[in-house]
C-alpha positions in Angstrom: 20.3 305.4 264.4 22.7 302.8 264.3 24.8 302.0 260.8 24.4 299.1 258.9 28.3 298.4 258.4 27.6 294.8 256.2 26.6 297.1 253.1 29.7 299.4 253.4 31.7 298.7 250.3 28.6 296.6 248.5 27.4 296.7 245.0 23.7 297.2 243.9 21.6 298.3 240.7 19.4 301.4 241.2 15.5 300.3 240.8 14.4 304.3 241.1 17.3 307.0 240.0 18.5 309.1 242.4 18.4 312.8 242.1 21.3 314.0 243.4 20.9 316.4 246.3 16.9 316.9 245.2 15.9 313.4 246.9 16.9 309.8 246.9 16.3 306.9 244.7 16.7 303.1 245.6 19.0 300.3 245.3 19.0 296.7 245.4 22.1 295.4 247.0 23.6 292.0 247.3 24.2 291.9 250.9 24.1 288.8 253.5 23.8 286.4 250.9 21.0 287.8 249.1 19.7 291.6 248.0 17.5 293.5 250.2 15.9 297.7 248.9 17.7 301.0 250.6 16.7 304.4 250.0 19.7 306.0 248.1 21.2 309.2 247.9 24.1 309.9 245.8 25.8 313.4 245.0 25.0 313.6 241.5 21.4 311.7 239.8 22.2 308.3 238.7 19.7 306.7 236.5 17.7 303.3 236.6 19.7 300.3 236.1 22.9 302.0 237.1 25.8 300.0 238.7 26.5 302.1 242.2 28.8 301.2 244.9 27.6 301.7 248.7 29.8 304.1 250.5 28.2 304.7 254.0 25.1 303.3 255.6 22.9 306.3 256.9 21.3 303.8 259.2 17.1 302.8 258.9 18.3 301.6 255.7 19.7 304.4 254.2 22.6 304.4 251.8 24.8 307.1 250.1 26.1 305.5 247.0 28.0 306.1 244.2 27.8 305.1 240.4 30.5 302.4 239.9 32.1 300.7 237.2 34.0 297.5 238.1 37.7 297.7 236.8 38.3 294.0 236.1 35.5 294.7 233.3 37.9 297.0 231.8 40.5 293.7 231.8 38.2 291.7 230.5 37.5 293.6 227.3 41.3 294.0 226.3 41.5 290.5 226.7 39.0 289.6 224.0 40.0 292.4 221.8 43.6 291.0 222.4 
């Protein structure tokens, strides 16, 4: 099945959590300039409304993804507490 590589490296929010290696959830990422639904499977369950990371692109839109926390945020709270 061939790969979606545009996702690679995308952010989404989780609509239905994963479960880790029990099943997959789904995702809504921001890809070619607007947000299209993959099934999502992720190593460990990540809930509903969870920030993931796209890591690989299982083709027939299918993602593995990770939970992901940008770090800018992290810059942008020590500014305003600074």
């Amino acid at each position: 099945m061939p790969q979606d590589e545009a996702v690679i490296g995308r952010t989404g929010e989780v609509l239905i959590g994963t479960r880790g290696p029990a099943g997959p959830g789904e995702v809504l990422v921001h890809v070619r300039g607007g947000s299209e639904t993959f099934l999502a499977w992720s190593e460990e369950p990540l809930p509903v409304g969870a920030t993931v990371l796209v890591i690989e692109s299982r083709g027939c839109r299918e993602v593995g993804v990770i939970e992901w926390v940008d770090p800018l945020d992290a810059l942008g709270d020590s500014a305003e507490a600074g």
